[in-house]
C-alpha positions as CSV (number, residue, x, y, z in Angstrom):
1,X,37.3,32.4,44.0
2,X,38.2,31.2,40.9
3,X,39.7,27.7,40.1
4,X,43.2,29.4,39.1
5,X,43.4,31.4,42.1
6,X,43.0,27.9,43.7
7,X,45.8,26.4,42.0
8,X,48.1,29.7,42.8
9,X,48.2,28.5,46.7
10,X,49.7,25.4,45.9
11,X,51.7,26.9,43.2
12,X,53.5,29.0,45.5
13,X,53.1,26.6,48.4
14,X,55.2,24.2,46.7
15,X,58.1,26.4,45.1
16,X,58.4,27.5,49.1
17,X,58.2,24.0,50.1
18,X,61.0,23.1,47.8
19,X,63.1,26.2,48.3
20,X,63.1,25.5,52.3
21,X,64.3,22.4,51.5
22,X,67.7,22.9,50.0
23,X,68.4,25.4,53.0
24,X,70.9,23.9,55.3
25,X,69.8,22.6,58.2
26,X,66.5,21.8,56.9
27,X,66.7,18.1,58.0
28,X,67.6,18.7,61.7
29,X,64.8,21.8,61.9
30,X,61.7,19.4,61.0
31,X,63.8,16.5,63.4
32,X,63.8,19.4,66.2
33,X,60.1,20.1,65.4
34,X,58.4,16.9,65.1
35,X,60.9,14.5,67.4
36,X,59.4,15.1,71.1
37,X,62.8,14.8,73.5
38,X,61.6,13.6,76.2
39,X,58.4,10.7,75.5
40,X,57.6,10.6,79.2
41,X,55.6,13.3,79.1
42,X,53.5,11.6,76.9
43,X,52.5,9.9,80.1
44,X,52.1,12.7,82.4
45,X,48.6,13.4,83.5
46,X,49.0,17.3,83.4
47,X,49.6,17.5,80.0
48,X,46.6,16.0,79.6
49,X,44.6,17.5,81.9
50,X,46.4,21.1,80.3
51,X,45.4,19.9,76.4
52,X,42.1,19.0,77.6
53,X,41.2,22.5,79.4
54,X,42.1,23.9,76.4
55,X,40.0,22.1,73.9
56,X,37.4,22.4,76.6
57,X,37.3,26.2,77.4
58,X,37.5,26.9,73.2
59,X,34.2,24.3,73.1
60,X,32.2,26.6,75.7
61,X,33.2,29.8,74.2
62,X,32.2,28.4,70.3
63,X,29.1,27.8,72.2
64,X,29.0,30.6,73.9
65,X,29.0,32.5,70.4
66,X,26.3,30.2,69.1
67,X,23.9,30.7,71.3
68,X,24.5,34.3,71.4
69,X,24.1,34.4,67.5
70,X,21.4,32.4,67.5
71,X,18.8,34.3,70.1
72,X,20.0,37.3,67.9
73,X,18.9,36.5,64.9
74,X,16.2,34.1,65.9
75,X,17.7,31.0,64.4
76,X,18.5,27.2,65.5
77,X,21.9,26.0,66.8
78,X,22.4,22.6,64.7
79,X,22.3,25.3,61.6
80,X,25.1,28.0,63.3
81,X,27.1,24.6,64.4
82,X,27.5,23.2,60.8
83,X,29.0,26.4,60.2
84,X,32.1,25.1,62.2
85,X,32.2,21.7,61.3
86,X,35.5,20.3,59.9
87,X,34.1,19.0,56.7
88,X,32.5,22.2,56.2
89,X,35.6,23.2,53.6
90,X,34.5,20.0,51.6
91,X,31.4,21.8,50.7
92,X,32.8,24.9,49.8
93,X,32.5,26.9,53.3
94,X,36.2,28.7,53.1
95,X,37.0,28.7,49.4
């Protein structure tokens, strides 16, 4: 993808950004969104044991696909894992 594509995203990211902005509303809509109501369930060991089982069962199946991929086409799993690491962007994995 070219360097001007690139630069598009953010382009258009930002005259959204700044659009959204001067909506009404817009200040009690990101208050609503990133204000939690109630902190004691910070505390509570289900919603732990809920966000946990989550990450959890999406770690197994990423496995799950990685080992399946790699006795397919014969190859190791630290080279199918780097795939997915979060860096990977850095090097140019998704652009």
């Amino acid at each position: 993808m070219t360097a001007w594509r690139r630069a598009y995203r953010y382009v258009v990211l930002t005259i959204s950004l700044g659009y959204v902005a001067t909506l009404p509303g817009f200040k009690e809509g990101i208050e609503f969104y990133m204000v939690p109501d109630d902190w004691s369930k910070l505390f509570d060991i289900n919603v732990w044991n809920d966000a946990a089982g989550l990450a959890g069962s999406f770690f197994f199946f990423l496995l799950d696909v990685v080992l399946y991929y790699c006795k397919k086409y014969s190859t190791t799993v630290s080279s199918k894992l780097s795939q997915y690491h979060p860096t990977n962007h850095l090097k140019g994995g998704y652009f």
